[in-house]
Structure formats: C-alpha cells, structure tokens
C-alpha positions in Angstrom: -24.8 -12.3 30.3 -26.0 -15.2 27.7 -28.0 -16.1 25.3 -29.6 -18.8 23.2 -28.7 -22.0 25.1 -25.0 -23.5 26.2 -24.9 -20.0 28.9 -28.4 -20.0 29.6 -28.5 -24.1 30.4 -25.4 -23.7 32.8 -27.1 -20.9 34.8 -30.6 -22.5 34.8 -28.0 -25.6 36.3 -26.8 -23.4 38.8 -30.2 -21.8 39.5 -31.8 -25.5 39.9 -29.1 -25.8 42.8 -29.9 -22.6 45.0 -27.9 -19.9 43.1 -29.5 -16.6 42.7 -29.2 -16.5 39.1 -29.4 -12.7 37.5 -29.8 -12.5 33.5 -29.0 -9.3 31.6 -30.7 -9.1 28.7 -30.9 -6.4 26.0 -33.7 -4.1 26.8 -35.4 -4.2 23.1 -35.8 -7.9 22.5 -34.3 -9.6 25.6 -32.8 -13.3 24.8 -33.1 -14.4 21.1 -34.7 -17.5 22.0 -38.0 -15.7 23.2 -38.6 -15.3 19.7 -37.8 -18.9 18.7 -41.3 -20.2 18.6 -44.0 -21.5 17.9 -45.0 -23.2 20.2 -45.8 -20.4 21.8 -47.1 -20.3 26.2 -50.1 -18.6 25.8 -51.6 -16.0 22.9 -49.2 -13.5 23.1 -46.3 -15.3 21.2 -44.2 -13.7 23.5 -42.3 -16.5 25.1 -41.4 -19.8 23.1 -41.4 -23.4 24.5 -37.2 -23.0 23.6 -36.7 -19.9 25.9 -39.1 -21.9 28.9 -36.6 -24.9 28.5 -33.5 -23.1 29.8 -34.3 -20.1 31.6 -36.2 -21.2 35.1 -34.8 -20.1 38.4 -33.7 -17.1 37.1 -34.5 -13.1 37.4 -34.3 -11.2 34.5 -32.9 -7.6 34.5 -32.4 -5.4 31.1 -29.3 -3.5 30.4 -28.6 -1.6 27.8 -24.2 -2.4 27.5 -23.8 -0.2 24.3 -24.6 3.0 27.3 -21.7 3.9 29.4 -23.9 3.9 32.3 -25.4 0.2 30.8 -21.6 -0.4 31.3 -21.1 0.8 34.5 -24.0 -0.6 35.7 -22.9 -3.9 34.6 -19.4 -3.2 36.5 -21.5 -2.4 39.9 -23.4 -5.6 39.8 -19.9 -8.0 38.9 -18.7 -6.3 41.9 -21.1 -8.0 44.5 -21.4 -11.3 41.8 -19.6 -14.2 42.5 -19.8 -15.7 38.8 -20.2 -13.8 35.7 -21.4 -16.5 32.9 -21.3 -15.1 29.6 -21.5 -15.8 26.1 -20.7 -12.6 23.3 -18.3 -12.6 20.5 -14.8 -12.9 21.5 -13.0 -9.1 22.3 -17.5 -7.5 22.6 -17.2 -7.2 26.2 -13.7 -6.2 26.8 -14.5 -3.1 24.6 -16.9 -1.8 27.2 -14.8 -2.1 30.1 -16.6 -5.4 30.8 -13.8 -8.2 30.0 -12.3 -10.2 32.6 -9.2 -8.3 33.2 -10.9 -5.5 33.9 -14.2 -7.0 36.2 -11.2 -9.2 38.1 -9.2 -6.0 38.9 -13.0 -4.6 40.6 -14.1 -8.2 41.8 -10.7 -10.2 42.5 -12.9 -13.1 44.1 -15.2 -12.9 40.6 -15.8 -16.4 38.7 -15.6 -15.0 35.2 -16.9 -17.9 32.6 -16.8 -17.3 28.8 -18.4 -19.8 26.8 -17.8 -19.2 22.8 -18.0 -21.0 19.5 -13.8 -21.9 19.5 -12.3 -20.7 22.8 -10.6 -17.4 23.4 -7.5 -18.1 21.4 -6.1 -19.5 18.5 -6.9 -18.2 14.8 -10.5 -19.5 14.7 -11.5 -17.3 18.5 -13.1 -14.8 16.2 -15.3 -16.7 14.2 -19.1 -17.2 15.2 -21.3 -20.6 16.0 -24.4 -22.2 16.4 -24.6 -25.7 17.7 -25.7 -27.5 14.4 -22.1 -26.3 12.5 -20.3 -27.5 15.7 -22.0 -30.7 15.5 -20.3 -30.9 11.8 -17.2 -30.0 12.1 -16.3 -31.2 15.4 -17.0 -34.5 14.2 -20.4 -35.8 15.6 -22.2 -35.9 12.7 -19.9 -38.2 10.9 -20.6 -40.9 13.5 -24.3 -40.0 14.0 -26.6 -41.5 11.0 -27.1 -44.7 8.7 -24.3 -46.2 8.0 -25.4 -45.9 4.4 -27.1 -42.3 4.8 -25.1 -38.3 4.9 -24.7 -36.5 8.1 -27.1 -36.5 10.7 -27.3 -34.1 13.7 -28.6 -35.0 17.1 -32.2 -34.3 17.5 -31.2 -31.5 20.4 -28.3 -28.7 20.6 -26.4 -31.3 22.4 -22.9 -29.5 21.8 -24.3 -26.3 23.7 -25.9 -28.6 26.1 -22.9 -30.3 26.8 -20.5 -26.8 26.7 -23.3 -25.8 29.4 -22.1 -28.9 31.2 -18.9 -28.4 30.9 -19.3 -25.0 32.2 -21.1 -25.8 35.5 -18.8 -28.1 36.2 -16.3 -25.5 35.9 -18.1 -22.8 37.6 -18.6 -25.2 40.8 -15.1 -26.3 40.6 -13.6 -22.8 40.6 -16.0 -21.7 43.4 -14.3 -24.6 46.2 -11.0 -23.3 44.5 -11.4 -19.7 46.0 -12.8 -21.4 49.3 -8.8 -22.1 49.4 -7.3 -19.7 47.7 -9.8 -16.6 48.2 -9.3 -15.7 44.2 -11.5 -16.1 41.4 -10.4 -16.6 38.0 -11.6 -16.8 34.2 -12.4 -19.6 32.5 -12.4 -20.8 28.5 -15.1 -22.7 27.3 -15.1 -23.8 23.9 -18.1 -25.0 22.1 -16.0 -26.8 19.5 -13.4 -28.2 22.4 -16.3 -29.4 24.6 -17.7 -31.7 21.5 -14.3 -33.0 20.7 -13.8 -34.0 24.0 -17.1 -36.1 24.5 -16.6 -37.7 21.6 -15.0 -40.4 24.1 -14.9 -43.7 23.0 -15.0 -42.9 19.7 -11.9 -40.3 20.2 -10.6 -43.0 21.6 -10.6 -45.5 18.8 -9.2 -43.3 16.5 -6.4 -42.5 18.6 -5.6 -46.4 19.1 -6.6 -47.7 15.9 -5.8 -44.9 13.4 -9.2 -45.5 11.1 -11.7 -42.9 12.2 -14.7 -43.8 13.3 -17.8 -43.9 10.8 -22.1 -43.7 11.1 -23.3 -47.4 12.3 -27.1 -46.5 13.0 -28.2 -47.6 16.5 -25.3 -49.8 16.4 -22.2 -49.7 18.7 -18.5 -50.2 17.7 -17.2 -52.0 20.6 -20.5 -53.9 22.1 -22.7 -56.5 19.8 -25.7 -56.7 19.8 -26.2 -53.6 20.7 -28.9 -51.7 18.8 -32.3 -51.3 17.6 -34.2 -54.0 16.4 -37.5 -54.4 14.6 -40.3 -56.6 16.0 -43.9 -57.6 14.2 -45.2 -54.5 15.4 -42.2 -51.6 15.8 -38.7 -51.5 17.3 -36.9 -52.2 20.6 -33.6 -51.2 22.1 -31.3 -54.4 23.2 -28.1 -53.6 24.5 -25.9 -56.7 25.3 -23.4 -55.5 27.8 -21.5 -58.6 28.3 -21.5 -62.6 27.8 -23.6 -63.3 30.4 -25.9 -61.0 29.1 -25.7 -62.2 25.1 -26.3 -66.0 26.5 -29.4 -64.7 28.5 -30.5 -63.3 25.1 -30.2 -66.3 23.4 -32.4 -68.2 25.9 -35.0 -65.8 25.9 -34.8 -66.0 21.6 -34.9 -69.7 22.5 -31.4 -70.0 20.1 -29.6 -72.3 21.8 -27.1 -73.1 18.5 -26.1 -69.4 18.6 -25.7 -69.7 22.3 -23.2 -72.4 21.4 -21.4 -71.3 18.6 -18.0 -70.4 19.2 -18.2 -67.5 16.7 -20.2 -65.5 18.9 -19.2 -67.0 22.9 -17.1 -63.6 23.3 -17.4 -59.7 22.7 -14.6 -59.3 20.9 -16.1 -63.1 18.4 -19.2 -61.0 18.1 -17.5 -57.9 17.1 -16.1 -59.4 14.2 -18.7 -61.7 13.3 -21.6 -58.6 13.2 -22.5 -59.5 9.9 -23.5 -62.8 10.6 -25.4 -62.9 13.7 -27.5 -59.5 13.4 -29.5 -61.0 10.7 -30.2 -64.3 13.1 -31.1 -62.1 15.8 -33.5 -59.3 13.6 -34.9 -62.4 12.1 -36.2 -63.6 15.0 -37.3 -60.3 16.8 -39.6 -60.2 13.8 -42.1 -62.7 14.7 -43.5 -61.5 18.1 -44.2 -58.0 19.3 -42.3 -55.8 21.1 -43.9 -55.8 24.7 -43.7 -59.6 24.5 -39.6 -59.6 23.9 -39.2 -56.6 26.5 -40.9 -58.2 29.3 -39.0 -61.8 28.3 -35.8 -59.8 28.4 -36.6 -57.6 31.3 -37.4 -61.3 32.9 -33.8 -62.3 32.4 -31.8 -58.9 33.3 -31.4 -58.5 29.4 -31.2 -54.7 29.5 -33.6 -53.4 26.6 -36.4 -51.0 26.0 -38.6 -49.7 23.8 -38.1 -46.8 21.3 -40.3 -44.1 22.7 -41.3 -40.8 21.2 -41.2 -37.8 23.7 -44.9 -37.6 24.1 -44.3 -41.4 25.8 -41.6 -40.0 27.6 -43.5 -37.9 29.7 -46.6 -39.1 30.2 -45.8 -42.7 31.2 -45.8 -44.4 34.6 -42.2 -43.6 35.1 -42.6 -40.2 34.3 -45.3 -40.0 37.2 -43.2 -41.7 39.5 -40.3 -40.0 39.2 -42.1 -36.8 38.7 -40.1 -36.1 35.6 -42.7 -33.1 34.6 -43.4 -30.5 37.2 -45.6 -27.2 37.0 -44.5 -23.6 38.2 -46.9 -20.3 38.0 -45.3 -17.3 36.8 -46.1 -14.1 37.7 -49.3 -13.4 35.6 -50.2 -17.1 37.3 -50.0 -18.9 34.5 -48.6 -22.6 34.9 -45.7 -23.5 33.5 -44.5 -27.1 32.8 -40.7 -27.8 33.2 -38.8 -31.2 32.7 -37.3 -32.1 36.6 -33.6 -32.0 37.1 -32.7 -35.4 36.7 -30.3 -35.0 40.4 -31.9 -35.4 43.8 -30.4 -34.3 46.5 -30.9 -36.0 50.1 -30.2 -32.3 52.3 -30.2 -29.6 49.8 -33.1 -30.5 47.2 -33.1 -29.0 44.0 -35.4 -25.4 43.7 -38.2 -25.2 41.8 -39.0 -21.5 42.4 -39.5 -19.4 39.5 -40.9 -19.5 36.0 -38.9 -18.5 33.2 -39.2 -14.8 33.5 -41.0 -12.2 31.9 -38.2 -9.3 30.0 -37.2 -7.4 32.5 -39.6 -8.7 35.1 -36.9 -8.0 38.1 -34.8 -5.3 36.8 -36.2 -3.1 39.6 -35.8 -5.6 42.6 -32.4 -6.5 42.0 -31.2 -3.1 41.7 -33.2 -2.1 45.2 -31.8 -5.6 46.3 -28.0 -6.0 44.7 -27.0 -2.3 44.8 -29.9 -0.3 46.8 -30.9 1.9 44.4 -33.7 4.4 45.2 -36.6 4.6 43.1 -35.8 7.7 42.1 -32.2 6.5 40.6 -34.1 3.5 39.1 -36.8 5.7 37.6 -34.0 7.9 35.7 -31.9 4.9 34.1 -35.2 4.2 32.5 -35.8 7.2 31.1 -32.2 7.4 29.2 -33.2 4.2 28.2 -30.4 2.2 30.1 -32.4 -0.4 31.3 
C-alpha cells in the first residue's frame, strides 16, 4: 500500500528475493509515478521509465479504500499477509479501520511497516514530504555541491531509496523475530530519520569536532587525495586510501620530491596540507589523458576510475559481464529492461519474473488465489466500483 518510491523500492527489494509482492493501488490512476514520464515504454504514455524502475516482481491489484467494502477487503487480504508495507499520511489509514492496531488485532503474526516523511510521532508526524525537501533539511544538501556553489541535491531520490533500505532491512529483521516469538509488530520509518542517520561520517564529525560539516566538491574530509581530477582530455576519480597508496601515486606521477616531503608522508599531513599538494597533483594530471593515468594507476593498485555518464554505465564491458541490464516481457510481450540487483545469491538466486505491472493486471488472480473468490463475487466488487 505505497507509492512513488521509498515503499515501492523496499517491496520491489523484497519481490527481487522470492516474496509474493501484492500492490494496492487506487483504481482511477494507480501509483503516481505511472504518470511521471516521459520517457514513456511504448506509445501509449501509460507507464513511465520512473514507475518501471521500482515496481518489478510485483502483482498489482486495485482497491478502492475510501468504500467500506475497499476497506474490508483490504482487512481480508492483511489477514493472510505476512507484511503490510505502506506509505499514506500519518492517521489516513487508521480512519478506515486499516491502522496497525486494528490489522494486528485480525493478523497478530502481521509485519505492519509505515514509511512517512517524519515518523509517526513528534510535532512534525503530520506534515507531508518528497525526497528533494528531505534532502534539504536533513542536511545532505549542505555537504553535497562546490565548495563555493548553493545547495545541491543528489542526482537520485536517494533519501527514499535509502528509507526503502532501511525498511527492508527492517521488514527481514522482524520476520526472523516472529520465527522466535510467533508475533508481528509495527515498525516507524522516517524519511527524515533515515537521512540523518546515513549521514555517517559526516554525523560523526560534527559530533566530535563541533564545526558542521560543509560542500567540498568530489573532495573528502578525512582522506587526501581523494577526488576528481581533470586530465588533457576529461576527468578521473583517484581515491588515495592510505600511505601506501598516496606513495604508489606519486610514482606513477613520477613525483618523487612529493613522495618525500614530510608534509604529505601521512593522512592526517595531507589533511592539513590540502591546499598545497592538490594543485601539484591536478597540475600534473593535466598533461596526459585520462585512460593513460587509469591504466598506470590501475598498474600499481592506485584505486581510480573514470567519470562515466549512465549511458557508459550500462553498456560497457562490465556491464556485460556482470549482466548489470536484464530484459523481462510483460504481459502484452513487450520487453522490458531492468537494472540487476546488485546481490547474488549462491542457493536462492535473485527472481526476475515479472514486469512492472499493468493497473490492475492481477486484481482478479489474487483474489481467486489469496481469498478464493468466485467470479461471480469478483464480478460484483467491480461493478460498485471497489476494485
């Protein structure tokens, strides 16, 4: 029972691993993110590239919750769920009947996960989000940017992404906690709380240091060099992990006085000396090309790469190798592309079943399937425009 992307990427997570993933969606207009295109997968603008990027392996079922027998309909199928993921304004569903004290009381072994802008309590748990606000005020987009530029937000929705994460997690942890205890449980997932807390390092430095952290480009706070560099034709990635590393790099920049200087022997020297040996180092990346300093530092275990756009990304030789793009046909056999789940399991491999589906495409199986409706029960709910 969610929407848009932080819900929809933990069940598509759950769906890649062998759950049978139902999604309820409004009968009208299904998921908003059908409608977030173009691109578009074929003529009908129907279904965007966003929806196809977090909605595989699931079955879709419309349900209209405003109807009572929407809501009791909903009630039927928590009672044979073992997670309920959803995503609606804080006090929506419990006004139906459909809130977790009330779908525990019918399910006591239900997972019931609630994933919202600022949690279920505290004076903000009202109050609405989208990813790009939580980016701002839960501090990423003070460290994201040119150190001399404004804010800048990721180039992805990474704080739903990451409350989807957070949310999986939490699902499969509370699962092997009813293996034990037989009882299910609600859990609180804050978009806001899940940014703050991956802010990691950098919550990290504050805490110790008391200065908060600020926007240093490609640059890192606590590792030099580490950060984008330009060469005679473009840019590469190095990122010096260690003094080993950093005296590896100077031999392959053939700068054996830098190699030697006492300024820069540790990390914690080249920390504080930034200032001074970036310019020696970008100064020198300038005069070759970047596939001639990659395969140099790649010679030397200097880790670095190049800065690739997403076209790159999938349609290089590691890409093909690790069969990083796969195809699945949907049900009016067209093909559809999907990014691989980056885990690979050596027993229980992840699925690759279904296509993003169509609004409503399954509402009729899973009923026959999940609750045994007839045909003729089926037939009527549509016809007073439940489902």
């Amino acid at each position: 029972m969610s929407r848009v992307l932080a819900g929809p990427w933990a069940g598509q997570l759950l769906g890649d691993y062998g759950a049978d993933v139902v999604k309820i969606e409004r009968p009208e207009c299904g998921d908003d993110t059908r409608q977030w295109g173009p691109p578009w997968l074929d003529d009908s603008e129907s279904v965007s590239a966003y929806f196809l990027s977090a909605n595989r392996n699931k079955r879709s079922v419309t349900v209209n919750i405003a109807a009572g027998a929407g809501q009791a309909l909903i009630r039927e199928l928590a009672a044979e769920a073992d997670v309920l993921l959803e995503n609606y304004k804080i006090g929506t569903l419990a006004r139906y009947g459909l809130g977790p004290d009330e779908l525990l009381k019918l399910n006591p072994r239900l997972i019931y996960c609630s994933i919202s802008a600022f949690g279920q309590t505290g004076s903000r748990a009202s109050e609405p989000g989208y990813d790009a606000m939580i980016q701002a005020s839960a501090g990423l987009m003070s460290i994201t940017g040119s150190e001399s530029g404004g804010p800048q937000k990721v180039g992805v929705a990474i704080s739903d992404i990451m409350a989807g994460m957070y949310a999986t997690t939490a699902i499969l942890a509370a699962l092997n906690a009813r293996a034990e205890s037989g009882r299910g449980q609600h859990i609180d997932v804050p978009l806001y709380d899940s940014q703050v807390a991956w802010l990691a390092n950098q919550n990290m430095n504050f805490l110790i240091s008391g200065t908060a952290p600020a926007r240093m480009g490609t640059a890192h706070p606590n590792l030099v060099p580490y950060q984008a560099f330009e060469t005679r034709d473009g840019n590469l990635m190095l990122t010096v992990g260690n003094d080993r590393q950093f005296r590896s790099c100077c031999d392959v920049f053939e700068l054996p006085q830098i190699k030697i200087d006492p300024r820069f022997a540790t990390m914690k020297k080249r920390i504080q000396n930034r200032d001074l040996l970036i310019p020696i180092l970008q100064s020198r990346l300038k005069e070759r090309e970047s596939s001639e300093w990659l395969a140099l530092l790649l010679e030397q275990g200097v880790p670095a790469g190049p800065v690739n756009d997403i076209a790159e990304v999938l349609s290089n030789q590691h890409a093909r190798e690790r069969n990083l793009v796969r195809q699945i046909r949907n049900s009016e056999n067209i093909s559809v592309p999907t990014v691989s789940n980056p885990v690979e399991f050596a027993e229980t491999p992840v699925c690759y079943e279904h296509a993003p589906p169509a609004l409503g495409e399954h509402t009729n199986e899973v009923l026959r399937e999940w609750l045994g409706y007839s045909d003729a029960r089926i037939d009527a709910l549509r016809k007073n425009a439940v489902i």
